[in-house]
C-alpha positions in Angstrom: 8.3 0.5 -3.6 5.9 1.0 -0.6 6.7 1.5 3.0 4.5 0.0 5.7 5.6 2.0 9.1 4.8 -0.4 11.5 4.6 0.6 15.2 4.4 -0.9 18.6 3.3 0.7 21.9 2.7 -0.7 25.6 0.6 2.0 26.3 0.3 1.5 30.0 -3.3 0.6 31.3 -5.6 2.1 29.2 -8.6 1.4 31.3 -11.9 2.6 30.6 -13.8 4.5 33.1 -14.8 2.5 36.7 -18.6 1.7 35.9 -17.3 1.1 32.5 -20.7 1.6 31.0 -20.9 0.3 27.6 -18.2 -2.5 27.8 -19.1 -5.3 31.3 -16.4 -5.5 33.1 -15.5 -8.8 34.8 -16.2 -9.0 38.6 -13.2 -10.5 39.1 -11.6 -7.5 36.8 -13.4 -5.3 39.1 -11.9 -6.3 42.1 -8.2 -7.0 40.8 -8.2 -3.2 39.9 -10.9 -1.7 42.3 -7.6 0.6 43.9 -6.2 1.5 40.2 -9.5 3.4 39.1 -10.4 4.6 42.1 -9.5 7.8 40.9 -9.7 7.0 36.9 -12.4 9.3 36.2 -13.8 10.7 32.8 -11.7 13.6 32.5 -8.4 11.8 33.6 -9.3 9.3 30.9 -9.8 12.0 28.3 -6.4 13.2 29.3 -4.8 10.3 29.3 -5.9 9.3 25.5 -5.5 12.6 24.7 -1.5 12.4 25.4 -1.5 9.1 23.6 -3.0 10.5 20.5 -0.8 13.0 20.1 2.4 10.6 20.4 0.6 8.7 17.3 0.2 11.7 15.6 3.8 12.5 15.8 4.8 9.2 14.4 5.7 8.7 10.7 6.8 12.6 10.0 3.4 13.5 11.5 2.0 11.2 9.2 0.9 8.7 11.8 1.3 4.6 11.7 0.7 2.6 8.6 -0.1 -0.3 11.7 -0.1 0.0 15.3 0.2 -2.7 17.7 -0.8 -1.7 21.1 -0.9 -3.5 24.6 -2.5 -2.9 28.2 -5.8 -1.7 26.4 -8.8 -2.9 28.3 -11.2 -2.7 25.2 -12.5 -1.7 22.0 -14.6 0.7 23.6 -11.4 2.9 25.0 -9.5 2.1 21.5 -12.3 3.7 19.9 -12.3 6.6 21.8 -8.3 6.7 21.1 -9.0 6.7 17.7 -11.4 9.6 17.9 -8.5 11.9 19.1 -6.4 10.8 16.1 -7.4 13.9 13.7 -5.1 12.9 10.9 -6.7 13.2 7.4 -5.6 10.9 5.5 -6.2 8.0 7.7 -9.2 5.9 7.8 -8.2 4.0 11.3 -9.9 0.8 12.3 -9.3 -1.9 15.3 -8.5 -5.9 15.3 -9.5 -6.6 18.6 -10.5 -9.6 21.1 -10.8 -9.7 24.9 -8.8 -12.0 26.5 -8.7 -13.7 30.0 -6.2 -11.7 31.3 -7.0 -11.1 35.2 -7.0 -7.7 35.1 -8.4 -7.0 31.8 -5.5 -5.9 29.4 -5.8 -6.9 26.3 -3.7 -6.5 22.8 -4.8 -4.9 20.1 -3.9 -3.4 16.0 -4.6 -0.3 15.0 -4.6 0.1 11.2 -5.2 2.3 8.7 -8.4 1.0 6.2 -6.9 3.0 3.4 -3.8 0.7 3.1 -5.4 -2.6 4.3 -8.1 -5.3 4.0 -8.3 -7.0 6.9 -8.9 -11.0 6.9 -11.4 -11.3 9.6 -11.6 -15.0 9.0 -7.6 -15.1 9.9 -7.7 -13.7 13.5 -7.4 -16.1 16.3 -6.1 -15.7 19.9 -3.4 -18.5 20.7 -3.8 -19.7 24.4 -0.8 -19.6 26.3 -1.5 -22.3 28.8 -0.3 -22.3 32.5 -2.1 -22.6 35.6 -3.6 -19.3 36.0 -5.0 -16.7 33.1 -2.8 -14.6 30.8 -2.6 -13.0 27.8 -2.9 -14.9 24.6 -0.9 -14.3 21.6 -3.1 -12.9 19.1 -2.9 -13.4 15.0 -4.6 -11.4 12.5 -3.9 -11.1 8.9 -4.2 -7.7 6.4 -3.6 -7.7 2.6 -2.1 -4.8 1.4 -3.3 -2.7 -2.0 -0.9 -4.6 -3.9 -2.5 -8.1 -2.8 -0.3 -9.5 -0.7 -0.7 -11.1 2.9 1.0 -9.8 5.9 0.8 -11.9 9.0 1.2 -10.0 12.1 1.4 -11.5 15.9 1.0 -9.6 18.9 2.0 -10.4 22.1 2.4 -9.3 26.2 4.5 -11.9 27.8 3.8 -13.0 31.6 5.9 -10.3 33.7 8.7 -10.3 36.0 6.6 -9.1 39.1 7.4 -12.2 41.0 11.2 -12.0 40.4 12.7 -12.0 37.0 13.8 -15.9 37.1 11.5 -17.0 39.1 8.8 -15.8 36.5 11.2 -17.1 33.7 9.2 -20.5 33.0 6.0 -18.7 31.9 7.9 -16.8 29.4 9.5 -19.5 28.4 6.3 -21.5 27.9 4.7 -18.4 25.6 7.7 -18.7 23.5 7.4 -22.2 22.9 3.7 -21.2 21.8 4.9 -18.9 19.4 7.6 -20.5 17.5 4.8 -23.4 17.6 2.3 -20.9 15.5 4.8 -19.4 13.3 5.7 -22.7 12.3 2.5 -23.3 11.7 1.8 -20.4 9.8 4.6 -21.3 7.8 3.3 -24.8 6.6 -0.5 -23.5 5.9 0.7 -20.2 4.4 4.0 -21.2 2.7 7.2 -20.5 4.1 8.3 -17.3 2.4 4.9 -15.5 4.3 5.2 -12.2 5.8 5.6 -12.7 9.5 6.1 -9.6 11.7 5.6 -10.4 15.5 5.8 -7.9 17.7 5.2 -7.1 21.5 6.2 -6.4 25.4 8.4 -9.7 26.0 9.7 -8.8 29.4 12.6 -9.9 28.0 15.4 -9.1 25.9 16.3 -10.2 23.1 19.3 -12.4 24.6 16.9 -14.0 27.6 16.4 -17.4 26.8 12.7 -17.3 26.4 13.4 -15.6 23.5 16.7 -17.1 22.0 16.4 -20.4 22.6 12.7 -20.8 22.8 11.2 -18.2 20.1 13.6 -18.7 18.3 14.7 -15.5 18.2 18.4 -14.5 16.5 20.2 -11.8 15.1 22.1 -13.9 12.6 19.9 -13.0 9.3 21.5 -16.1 7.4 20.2 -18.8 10.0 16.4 -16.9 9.4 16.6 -17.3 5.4 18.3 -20.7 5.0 17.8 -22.8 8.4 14.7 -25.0 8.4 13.1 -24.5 11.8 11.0 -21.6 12.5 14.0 -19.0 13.2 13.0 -15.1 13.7 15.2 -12.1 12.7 15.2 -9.7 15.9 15.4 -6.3 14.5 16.5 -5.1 18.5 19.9 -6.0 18.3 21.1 -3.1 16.1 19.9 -0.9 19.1 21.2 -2.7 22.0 24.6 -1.2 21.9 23.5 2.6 21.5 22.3 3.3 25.3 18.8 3.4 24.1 16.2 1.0 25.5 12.0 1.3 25.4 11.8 0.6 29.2 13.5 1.5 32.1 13.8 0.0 35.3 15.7 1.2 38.5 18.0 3.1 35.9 18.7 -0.1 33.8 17.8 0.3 30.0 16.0 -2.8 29.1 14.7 -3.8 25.5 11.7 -5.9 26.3 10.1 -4.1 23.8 10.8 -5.6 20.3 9.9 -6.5 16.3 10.6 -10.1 14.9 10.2 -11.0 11.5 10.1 -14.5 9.8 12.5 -15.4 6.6 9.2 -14.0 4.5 10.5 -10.2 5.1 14.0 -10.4 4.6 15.1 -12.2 1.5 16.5 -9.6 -1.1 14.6 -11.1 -4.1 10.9 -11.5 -2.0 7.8 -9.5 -1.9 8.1 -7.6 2.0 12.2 -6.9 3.1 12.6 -4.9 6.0 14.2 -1.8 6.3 17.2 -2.7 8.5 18.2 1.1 8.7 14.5 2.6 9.7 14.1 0.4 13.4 13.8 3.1 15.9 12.6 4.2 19.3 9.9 6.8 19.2 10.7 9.4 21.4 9.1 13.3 21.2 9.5 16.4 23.9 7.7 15.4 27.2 8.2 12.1 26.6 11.2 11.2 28.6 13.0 12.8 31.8 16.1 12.9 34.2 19.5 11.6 33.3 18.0 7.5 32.3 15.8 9.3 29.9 12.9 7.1 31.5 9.6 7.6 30.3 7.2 10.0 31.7 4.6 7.4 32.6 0.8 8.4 33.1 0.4 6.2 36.4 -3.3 5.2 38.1 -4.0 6.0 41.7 -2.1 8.7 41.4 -2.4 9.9 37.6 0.7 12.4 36.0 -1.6 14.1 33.6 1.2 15.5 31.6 2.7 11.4 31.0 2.4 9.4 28.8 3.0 5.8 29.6 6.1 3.5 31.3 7.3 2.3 27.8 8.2 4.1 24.6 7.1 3.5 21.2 9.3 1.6 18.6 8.7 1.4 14.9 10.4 -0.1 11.4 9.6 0.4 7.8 8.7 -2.8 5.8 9.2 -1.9 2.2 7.2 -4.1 -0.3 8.0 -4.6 -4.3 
């Protein structure tokens, strides 16, 4: 048997540097974050991926992340530089990245380890999520593991709840639609027993309608394996009711944070199965503080060089035959 850890991380505006000097930035990226760098200098950068590196490095009994989705990266530039302060030896680390149209320039990104994966490079594609202004797509990439098999993994960043949590409700809803629509389609290219593992920051959780009744997300495993549209198995649900969450918000635990997985990864008889008893929020000293056990973010205009970021980590174990 082999174990994939698989890991997911908002890792809270991980700009690079304000003349951003080997990656162009946008002019209208510059302006919708001129106030967030104005203080966001080299060394506060090196600091900042410097506490992010070590969180990765703790992951996996210090073994680090088989795969790493991340989000709120700005570009491949900083996720190189990331990488460079990941001093494990026995990882070979590479990036599946694309920028999107985001207006301030966060994009989402994998992180995965060469050793234990070929990526597909003719597999990745961004899926547009379309309403009337820019946001994040949803993005697809597909890596085949030593063994030969296919894993397909989707990352997203749903629309947030700036503007009110219902009141932004409709965009999430409309990315939801857009990824049931791809898995689906996934599904009928691939086959239907393909690996799926979608990940992300949904803004929601898992029993928000964007997610139940759009996604098609669902904790019942037996509607996944048998029903015939394209269902997903929410691995959240086991941690809902343990007063643990990887956000919070005005003291409220919320789990907008979250791993999916088509009927591909569950059956008992197929290829990938999840480990239902791994799922897990990544939590290490430093990381969290007063009696909500928020996380210790980093911040911008007025950087905490001892944080980290406003989320916390979350990670499973897919086993494969």
């Amino acid at each position: 048997m082999e174990n994939h850890f698989i890991a997911w991380w908002n890792v809270e505006n991980l700009f690079d540097v304000k003349d951003a000097p080997l990656e162009r930035r946008p002019e209208r990226v510059k302006r919708k974050i001129a106030s967030d760098l104005s203080v966001w200098t080299v060394d506060v950068l090196e600091q900042k991926l410097h506490n992010l590196a070590w969180v990765i490095s703790q992951m996996n009994n210090g073994m680090g992340p088989d795969i790493l989705g991340a989000c709120e990266v700005e570009n491949k530039y900083v996720l190189k530089q990331l990488l460079s302060k990941i001093t494990l030896l026995d990882r070979d680390y590479d990036i599946i990245h694309s920028n999107s149209e985001d207006s301030r320039g966060i994009d989402i990104a994998f992180i995965y380890d060469k050793k234990k994966y070929t990526y597909i490079d003719t597999e990745f594609f961004q899926h547009a999520v379309v309403k009337r202004y820019a946001t994040r797509e949803i993005i697809q990439a597909t890596v085949k593991t030593k063994q030969g098999n296919e894993l397909v993994l989707l990352g997203n960043h749903w629309p947030s709840r700036t503007s009110g949590q219902y009141e932004s409700e409709p965009f999430r809803i409309i990315t939801g639609e857009t990824l049931s629509y791809f898995v689906q389609r996934i599904q009928e290219v691939k086959g239907s027993d393909t690996a799926i593992v979608v990940m992300g920051d949904f803004n929601d959780e898992p029993f928000n309608r964007a997610l139940s009744d759009y996604a098609l997300s669902t904790r019942n495993k037996a509607k996944v394996i048998s029903g015939r549209n394209p269902y997903l198995y929410n691995l959240m649900w086991p941690l809902m009711g343990e007063r643990t969450s990887s956000y919070i918000f005005g003291g409220r635990p919320l789990m907008i944070d979250q791993f999916m997985v088509a009927k591909g990864a569950l059956k008992s008889n197929g290829t990938f199965r999840v480990n239902e008893d791994s799922i897990s929020i990544e939590v290490y000293d430093g990381m969290v503080k007063g009696k909500y056990n928020t996380p210790v973010r980093f911040g911008q205009e007025k950087p905490n060089l001892t944080g980290y970021s406003d989320h916390l980590p979350i990670s499973f174990i897919l086993e494969e035959k």
